[in-house]
Each structure stands twice: as structure tokens, then as C-alpha cells.
PDB file with SEQRES, HELIX, SHEET and CRYST1 records, atoms N, CA, C and O in Angstrom:
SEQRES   1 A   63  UNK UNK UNK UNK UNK UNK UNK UNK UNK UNK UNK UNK UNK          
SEQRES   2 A   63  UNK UNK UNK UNK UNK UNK UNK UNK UNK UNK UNK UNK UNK          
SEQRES   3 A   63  UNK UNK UNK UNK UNK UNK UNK UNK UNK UNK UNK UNK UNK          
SEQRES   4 A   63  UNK UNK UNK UNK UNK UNK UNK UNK UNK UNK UNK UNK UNK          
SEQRES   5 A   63  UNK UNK UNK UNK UNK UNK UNK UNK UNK UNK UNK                  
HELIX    1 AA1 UNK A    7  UNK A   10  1                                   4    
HELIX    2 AA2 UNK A   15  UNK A   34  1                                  20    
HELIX    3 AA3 UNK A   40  UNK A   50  1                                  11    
HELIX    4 AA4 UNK A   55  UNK A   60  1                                   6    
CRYST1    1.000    1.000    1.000  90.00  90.00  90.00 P 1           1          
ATOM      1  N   UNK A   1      29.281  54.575-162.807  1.00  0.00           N  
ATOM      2  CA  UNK A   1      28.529  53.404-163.161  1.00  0.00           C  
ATOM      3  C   UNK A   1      29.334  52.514-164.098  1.00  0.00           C  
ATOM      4  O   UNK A   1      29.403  51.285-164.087  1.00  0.00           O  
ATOM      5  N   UNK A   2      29.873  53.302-164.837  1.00  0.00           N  
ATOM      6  CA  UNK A   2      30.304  52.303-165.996  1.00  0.00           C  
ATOM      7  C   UNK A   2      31.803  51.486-165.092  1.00  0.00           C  
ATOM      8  O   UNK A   2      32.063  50.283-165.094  1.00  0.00           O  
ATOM      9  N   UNK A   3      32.526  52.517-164.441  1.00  0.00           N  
ATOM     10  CA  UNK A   3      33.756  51.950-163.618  1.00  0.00           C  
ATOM     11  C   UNK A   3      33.400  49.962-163.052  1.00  0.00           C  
ATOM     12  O   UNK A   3      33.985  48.888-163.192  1.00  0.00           O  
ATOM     13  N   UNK A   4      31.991  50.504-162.343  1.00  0.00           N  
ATOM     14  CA  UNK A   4      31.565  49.265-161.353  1.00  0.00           C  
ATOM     15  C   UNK A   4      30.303  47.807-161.814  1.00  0.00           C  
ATOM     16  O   UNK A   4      29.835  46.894-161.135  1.00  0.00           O  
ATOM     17  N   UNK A   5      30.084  48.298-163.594  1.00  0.00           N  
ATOM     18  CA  UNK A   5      28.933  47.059-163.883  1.00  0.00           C  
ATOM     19  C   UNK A   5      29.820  46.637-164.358  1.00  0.00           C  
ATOM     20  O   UNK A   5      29.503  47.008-165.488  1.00  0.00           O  
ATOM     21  N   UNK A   6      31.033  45.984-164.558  1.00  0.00           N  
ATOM     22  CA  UNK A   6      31.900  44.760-164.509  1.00  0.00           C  
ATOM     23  C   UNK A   6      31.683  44.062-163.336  1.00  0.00           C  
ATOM     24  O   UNK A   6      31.177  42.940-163.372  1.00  0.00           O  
ATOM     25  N   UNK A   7      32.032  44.640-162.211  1.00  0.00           N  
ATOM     26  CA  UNK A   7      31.125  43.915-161.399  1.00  0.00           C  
ATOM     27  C   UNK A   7      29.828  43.669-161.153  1.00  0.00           C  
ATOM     28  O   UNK A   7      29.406  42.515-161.226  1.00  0.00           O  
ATOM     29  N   UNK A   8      29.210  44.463-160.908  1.00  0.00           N  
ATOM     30  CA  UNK A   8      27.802  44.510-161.017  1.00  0.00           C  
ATOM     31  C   UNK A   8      27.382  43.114-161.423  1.00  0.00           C  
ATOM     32  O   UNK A   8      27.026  42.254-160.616  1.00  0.00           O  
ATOM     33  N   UNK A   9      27.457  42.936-162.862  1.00  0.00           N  
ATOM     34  CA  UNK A   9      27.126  42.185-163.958  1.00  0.00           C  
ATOM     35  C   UNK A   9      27.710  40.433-163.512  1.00  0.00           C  
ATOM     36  O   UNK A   9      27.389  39.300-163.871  1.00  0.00           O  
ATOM     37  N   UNK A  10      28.580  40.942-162.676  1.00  0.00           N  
ATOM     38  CA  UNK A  10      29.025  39.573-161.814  1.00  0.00           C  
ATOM     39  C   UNK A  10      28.609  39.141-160.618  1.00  0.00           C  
ATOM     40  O   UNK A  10      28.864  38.015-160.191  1.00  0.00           O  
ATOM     41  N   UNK A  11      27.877  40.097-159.943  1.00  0.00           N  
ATOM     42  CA  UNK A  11      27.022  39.722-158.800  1.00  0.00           C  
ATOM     43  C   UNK A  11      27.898  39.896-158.183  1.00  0.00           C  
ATOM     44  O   UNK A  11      27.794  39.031-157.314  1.00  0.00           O  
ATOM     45  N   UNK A  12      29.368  40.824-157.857  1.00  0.00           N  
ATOM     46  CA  UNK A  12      30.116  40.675-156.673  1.00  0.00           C  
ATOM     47  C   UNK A  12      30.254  41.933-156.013  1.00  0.00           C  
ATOM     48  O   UNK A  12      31.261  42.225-155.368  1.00  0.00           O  
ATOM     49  N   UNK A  13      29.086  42.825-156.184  1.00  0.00           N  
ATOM     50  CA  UNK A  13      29.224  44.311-156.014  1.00  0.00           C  
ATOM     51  C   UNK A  13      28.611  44.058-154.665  1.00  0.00           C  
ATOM     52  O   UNK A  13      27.514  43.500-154.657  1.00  0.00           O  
ATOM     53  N   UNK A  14      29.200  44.410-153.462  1.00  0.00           N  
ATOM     54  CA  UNK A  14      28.675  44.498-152.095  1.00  0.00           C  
ATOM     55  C   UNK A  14      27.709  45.466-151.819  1.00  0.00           C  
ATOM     56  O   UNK A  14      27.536  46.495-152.472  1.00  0.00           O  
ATOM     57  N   UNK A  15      27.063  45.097-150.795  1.00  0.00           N  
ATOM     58  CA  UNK A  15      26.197  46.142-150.116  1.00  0.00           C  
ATOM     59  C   UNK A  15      26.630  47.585-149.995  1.00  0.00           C  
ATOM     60  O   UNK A  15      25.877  48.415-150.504  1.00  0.00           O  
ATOM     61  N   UNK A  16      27.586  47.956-149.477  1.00  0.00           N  
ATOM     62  CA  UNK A  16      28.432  49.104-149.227  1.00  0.00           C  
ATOM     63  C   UNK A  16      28.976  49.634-150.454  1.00  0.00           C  
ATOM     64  O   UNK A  16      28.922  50.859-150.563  1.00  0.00           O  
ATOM     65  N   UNK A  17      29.285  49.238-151.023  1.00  0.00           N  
ATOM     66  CA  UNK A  17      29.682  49.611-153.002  1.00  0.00           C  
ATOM     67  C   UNK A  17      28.597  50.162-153.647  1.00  0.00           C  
ATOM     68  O   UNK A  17      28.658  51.291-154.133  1.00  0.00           O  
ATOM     69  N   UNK A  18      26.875  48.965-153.738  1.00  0.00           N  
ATOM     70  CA  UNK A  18      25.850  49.652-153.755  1.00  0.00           C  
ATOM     71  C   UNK A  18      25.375  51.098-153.239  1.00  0.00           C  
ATOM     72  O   UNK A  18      24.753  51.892-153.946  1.00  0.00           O  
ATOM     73  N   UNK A  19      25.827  51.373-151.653  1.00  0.00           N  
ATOM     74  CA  UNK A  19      25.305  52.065-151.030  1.00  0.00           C  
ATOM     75  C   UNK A  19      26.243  53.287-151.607  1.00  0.00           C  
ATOM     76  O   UNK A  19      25.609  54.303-151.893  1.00  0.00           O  
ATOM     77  N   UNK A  20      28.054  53.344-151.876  1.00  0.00           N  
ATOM     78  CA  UNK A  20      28.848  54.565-152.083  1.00  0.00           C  
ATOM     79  C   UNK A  20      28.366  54.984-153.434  1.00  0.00           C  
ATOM     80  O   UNK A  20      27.991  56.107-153.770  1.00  0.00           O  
ATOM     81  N   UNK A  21      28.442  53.801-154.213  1.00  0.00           N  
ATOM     82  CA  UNK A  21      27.590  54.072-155.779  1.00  0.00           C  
ATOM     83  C   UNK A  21      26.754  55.022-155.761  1.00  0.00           C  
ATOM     84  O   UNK A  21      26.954  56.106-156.310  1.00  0.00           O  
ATOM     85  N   UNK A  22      25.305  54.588-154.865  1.00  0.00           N  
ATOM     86  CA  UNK A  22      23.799  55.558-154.712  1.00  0.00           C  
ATOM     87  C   UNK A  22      24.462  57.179-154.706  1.00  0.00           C  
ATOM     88  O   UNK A  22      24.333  58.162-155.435  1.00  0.00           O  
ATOM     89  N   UNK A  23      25.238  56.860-153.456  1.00  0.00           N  
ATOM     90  CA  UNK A  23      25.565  58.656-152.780  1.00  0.00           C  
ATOM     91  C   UNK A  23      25.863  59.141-154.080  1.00  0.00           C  
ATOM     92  O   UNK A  23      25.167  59.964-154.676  1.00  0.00           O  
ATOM     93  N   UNK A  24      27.099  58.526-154.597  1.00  0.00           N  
ATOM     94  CA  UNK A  24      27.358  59.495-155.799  1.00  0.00           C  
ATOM     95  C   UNK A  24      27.226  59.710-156.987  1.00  0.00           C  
ATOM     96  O   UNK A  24      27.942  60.545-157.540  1.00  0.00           O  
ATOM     97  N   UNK A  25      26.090  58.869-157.796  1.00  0.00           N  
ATOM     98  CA  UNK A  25      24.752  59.417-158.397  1.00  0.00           C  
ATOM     99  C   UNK A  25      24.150  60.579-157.712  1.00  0.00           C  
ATOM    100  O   UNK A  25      24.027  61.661-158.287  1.00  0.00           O  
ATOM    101  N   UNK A  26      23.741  60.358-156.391  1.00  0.00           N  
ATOM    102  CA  UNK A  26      22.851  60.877-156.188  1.00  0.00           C  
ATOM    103  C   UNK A  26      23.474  62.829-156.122  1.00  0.00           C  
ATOM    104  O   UNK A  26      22.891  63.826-156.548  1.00  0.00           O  
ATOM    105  N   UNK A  27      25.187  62.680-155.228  1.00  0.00           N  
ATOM    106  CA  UNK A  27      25.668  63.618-155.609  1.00  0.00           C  
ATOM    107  C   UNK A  27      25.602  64.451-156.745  1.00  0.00           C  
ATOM    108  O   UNK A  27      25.015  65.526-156.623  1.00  0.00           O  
ATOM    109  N   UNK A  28      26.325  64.006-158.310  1.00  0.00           N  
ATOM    110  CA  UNK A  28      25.991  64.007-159.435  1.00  0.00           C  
ATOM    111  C   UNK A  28      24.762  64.928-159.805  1.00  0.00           C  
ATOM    112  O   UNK A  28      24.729  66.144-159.994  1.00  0.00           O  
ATOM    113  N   UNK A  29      23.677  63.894-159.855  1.00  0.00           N  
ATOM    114  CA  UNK A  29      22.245  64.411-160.029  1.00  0.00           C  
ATOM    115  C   UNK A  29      21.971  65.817-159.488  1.00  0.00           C  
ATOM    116  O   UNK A  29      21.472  66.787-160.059  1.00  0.00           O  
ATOM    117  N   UNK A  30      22.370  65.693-158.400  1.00  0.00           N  
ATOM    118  CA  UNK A  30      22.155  67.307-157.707  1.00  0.00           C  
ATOM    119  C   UNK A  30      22.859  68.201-157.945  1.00  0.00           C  
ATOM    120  O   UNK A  30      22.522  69.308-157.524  1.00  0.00           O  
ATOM    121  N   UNK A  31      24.275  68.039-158.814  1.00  0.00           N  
ATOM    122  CA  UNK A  31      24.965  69.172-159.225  1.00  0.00           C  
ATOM    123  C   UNK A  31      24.266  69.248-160.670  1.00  0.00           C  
ATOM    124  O   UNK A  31      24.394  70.257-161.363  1.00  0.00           O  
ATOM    125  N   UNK A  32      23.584  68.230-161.059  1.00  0.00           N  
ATOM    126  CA  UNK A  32      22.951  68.718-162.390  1.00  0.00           C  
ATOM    127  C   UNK A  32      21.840  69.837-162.079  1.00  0.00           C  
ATOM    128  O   UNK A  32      21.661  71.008-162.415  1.00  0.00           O  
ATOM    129  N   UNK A  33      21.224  68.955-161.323  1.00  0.00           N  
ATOM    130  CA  UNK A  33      19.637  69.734-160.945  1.00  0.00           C  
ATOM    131  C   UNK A  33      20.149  71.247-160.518  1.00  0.00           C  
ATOM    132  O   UNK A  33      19.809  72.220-161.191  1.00  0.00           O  
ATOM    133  N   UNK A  34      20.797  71.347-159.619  1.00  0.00           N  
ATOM    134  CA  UNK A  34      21.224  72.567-159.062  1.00  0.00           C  
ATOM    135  C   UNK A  34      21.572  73.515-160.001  1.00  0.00           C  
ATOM    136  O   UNK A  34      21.323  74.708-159.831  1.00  0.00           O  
ATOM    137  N   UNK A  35      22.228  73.003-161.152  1.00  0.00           N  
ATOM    138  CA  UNK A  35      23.032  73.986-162.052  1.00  0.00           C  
ATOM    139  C   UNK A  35      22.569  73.852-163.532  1.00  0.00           C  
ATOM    140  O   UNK A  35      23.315  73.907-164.510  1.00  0.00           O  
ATOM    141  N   UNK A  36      21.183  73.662-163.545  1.00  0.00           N  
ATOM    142  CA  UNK A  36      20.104  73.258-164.643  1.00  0.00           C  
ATOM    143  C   UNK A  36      19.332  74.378-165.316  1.00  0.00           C  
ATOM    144  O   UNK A  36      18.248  74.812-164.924  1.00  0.00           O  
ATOM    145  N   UNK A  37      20.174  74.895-166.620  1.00  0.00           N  
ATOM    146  CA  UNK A  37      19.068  76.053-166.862  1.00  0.00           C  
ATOM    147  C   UNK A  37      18.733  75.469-168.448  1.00  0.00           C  
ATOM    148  O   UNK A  37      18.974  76.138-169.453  1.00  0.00           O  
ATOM    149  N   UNK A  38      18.225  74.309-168.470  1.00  0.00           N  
ATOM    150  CA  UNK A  38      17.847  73.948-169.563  1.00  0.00           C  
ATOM    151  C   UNK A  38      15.791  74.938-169.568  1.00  0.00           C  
ATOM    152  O   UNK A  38      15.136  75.440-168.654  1.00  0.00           O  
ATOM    153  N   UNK A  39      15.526  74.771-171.016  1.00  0.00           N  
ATOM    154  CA  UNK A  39      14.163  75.228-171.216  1.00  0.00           C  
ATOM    155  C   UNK A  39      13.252  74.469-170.249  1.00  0.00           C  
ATOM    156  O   UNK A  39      13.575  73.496-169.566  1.00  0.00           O  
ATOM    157  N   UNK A  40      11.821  75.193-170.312  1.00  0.00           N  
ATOM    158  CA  UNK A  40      11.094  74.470-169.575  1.00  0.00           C  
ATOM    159  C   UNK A  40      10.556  73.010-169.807  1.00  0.00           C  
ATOM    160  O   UNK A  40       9.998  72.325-168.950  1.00  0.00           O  
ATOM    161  N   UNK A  41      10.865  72.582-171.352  1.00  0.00           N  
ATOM    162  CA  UNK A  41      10.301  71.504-171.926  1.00  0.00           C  
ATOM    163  C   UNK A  41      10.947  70.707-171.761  1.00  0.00           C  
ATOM    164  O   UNK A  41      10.554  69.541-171.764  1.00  0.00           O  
ATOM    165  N   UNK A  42      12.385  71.118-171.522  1.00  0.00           N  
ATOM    166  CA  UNK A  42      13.044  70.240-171.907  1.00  0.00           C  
ATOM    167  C   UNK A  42      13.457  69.551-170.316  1.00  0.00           C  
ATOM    168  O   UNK A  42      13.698  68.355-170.149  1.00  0.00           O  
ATOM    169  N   UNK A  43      13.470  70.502-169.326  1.00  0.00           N  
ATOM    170  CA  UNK A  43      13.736  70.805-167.744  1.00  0.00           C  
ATOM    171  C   UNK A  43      12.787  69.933-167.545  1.00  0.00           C  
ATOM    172  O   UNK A  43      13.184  68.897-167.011  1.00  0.00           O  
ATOM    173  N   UNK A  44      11.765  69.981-167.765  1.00  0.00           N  
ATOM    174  CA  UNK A  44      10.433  68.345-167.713  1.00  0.00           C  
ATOM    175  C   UNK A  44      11.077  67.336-168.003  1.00  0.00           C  
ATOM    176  O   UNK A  44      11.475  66.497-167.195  1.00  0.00           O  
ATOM    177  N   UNK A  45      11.239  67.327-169.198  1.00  0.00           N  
ATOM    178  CA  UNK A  45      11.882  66.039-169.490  1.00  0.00           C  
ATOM    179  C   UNK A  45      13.064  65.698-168.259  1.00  0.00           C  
ATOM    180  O   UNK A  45      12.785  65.156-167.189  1.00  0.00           O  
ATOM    181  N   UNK A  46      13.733  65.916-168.461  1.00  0.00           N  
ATOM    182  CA  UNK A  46      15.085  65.511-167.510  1.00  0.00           C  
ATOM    183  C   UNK A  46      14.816  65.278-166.374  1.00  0.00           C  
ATOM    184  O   UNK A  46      15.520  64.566-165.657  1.00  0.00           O  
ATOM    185  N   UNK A  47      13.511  65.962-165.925  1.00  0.00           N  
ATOM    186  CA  UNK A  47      13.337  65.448-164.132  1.00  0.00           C  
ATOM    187  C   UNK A  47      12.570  63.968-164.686  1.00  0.00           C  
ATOM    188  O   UNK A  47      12.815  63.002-163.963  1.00  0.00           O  
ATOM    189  N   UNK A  48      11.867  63.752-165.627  1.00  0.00           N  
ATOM    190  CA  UNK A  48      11.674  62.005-165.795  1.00  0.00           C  
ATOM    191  C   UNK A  48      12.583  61.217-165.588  1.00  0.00           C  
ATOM    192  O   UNK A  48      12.576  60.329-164.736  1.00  0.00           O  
ATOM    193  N   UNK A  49      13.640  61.529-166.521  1.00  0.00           N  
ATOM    194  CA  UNK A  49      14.712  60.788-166.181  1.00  0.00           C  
ATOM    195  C   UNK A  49      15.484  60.933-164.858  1.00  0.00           C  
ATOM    196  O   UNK A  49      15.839  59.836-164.429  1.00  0.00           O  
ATOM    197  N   UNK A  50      15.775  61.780-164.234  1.00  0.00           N  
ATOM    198  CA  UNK A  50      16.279  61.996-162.762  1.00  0.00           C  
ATOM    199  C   UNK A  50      15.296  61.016-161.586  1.00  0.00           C  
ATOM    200  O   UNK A  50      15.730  60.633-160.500  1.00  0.00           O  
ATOM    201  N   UNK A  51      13.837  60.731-162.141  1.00  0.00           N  
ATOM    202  CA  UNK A  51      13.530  60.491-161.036  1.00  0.00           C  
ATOM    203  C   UNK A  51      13.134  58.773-161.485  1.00  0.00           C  
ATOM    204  O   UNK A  51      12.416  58.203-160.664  1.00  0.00           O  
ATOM    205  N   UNK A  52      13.560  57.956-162.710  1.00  0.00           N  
ATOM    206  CA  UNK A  52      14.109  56.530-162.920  1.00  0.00           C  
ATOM    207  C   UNK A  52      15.472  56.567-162.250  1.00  0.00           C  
ATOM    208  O   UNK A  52      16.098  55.557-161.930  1.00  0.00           O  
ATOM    209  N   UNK A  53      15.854  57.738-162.076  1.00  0.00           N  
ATOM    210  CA  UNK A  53      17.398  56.995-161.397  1.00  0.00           C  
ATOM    211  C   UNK A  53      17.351  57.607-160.173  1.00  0.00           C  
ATOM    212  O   UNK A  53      18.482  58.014-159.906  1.00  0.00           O  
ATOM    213  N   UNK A  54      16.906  57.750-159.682  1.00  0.00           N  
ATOM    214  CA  UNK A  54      16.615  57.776-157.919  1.00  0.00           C  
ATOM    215  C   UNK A  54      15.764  56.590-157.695  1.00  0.00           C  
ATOM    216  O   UNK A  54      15.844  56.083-156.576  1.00  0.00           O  
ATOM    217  N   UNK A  55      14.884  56.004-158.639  1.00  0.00           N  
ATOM    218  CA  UNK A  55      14.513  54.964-158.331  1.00  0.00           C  
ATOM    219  C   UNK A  55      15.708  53.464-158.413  1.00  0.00           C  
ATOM    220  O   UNK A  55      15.588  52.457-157.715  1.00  0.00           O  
ATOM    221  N   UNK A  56      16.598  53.661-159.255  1.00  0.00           N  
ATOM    222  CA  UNK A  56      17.405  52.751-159.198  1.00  0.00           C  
ATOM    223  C   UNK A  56      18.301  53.352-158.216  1.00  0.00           C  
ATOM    224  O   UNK A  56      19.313  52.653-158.163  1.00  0.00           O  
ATOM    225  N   UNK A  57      18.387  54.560-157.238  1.00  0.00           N  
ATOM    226  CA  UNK A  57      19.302  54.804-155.975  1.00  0.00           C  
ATOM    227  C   UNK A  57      18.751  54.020-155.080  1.00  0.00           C  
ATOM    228  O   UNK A  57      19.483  53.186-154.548  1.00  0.00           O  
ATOM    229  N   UNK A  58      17.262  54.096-154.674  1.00  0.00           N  
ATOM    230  CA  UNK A  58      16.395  53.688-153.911  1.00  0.00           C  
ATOM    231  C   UNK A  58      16.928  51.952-153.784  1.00  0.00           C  
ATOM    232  O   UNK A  58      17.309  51.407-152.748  1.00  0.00           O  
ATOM    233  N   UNK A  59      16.844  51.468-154.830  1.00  0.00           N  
ATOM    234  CA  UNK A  59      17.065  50.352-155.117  1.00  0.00           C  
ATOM    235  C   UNK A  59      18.153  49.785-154.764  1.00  0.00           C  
ATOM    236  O   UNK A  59      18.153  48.675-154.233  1.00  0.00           O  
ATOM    237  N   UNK A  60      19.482  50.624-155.064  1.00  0.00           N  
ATOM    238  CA  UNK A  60      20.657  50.320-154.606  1.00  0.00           C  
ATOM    239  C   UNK A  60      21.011  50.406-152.794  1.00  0.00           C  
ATOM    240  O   UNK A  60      22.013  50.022-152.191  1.00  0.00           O  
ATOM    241  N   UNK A  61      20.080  50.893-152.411  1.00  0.00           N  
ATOM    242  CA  UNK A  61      20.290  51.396-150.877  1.00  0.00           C  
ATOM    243  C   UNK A  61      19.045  50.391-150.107  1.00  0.00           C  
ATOM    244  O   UNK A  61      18.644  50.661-148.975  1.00  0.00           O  
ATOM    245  N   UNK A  62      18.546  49.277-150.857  1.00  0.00           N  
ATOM    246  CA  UNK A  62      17.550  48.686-150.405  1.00  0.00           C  
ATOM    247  C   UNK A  62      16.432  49.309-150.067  1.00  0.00           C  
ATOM    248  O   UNK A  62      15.711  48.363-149.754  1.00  0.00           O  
ATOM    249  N   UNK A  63      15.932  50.084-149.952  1.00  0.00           N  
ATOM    250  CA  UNK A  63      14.267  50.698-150.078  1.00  0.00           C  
ATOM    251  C   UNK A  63      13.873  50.144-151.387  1.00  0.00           C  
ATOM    252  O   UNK A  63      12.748  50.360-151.836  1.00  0.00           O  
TER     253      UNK A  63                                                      
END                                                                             
């Protein structure tokens, strides 16, 4: 993320940039989730946040 909101922030980030971006968040996310032995309180928490940024994947992939 941080590599590509220089662009971003310029409006010149293509469709397809959007779309490789999503995958690999979304990659990412799932090696977190997968390999997640945080507490249960805290394991709550973090799927909140996991699932604002699947909403900004969603977003990036046009849904």
C-alpha cells in the first residue's frame, strides 16, 4: 500500500493495479488469519479490522 498511494493519491492507479493491489492484501490477510494465534479478545478485534479491509478490497475490485 504504502509502495502505490503516491499514486493512488494522484488518481493514476489503473484498474489492473487496483485489482493486483486487492489480491495481495488479500493474500497478506490470509497468511495473517491463517497463522493467527492471538487471544480470543483480541482475535475479535482483528477480524474488525480484517473485514474494513476486505471492504476496501471489494472496493478496489469494483464490487
Amino acid at each position: 500500500m504504502t509502495r502505490s498511494w503516491h499514486t493512488i493519491e494522484k488518481d493514476k492507479f489503473t484498474a489492473a493495479q487496483y485489482d493486483a493491489l486487492a489480491k495481495t492484501i488479500q493474500g497478506e490477510v490470509g497468511y495473517m488469519v491463517s497463522n493467527c494465534k492471538l487471544e480470543p479478545k483480541a482475535d475479535e478485534q482483528l477480524h474488525l479490522i480484517i473485514a474494513d479491509m476486505f471492504e476496501g478490497v471489494e472496493a478496489m475490485q469494483g464490487r
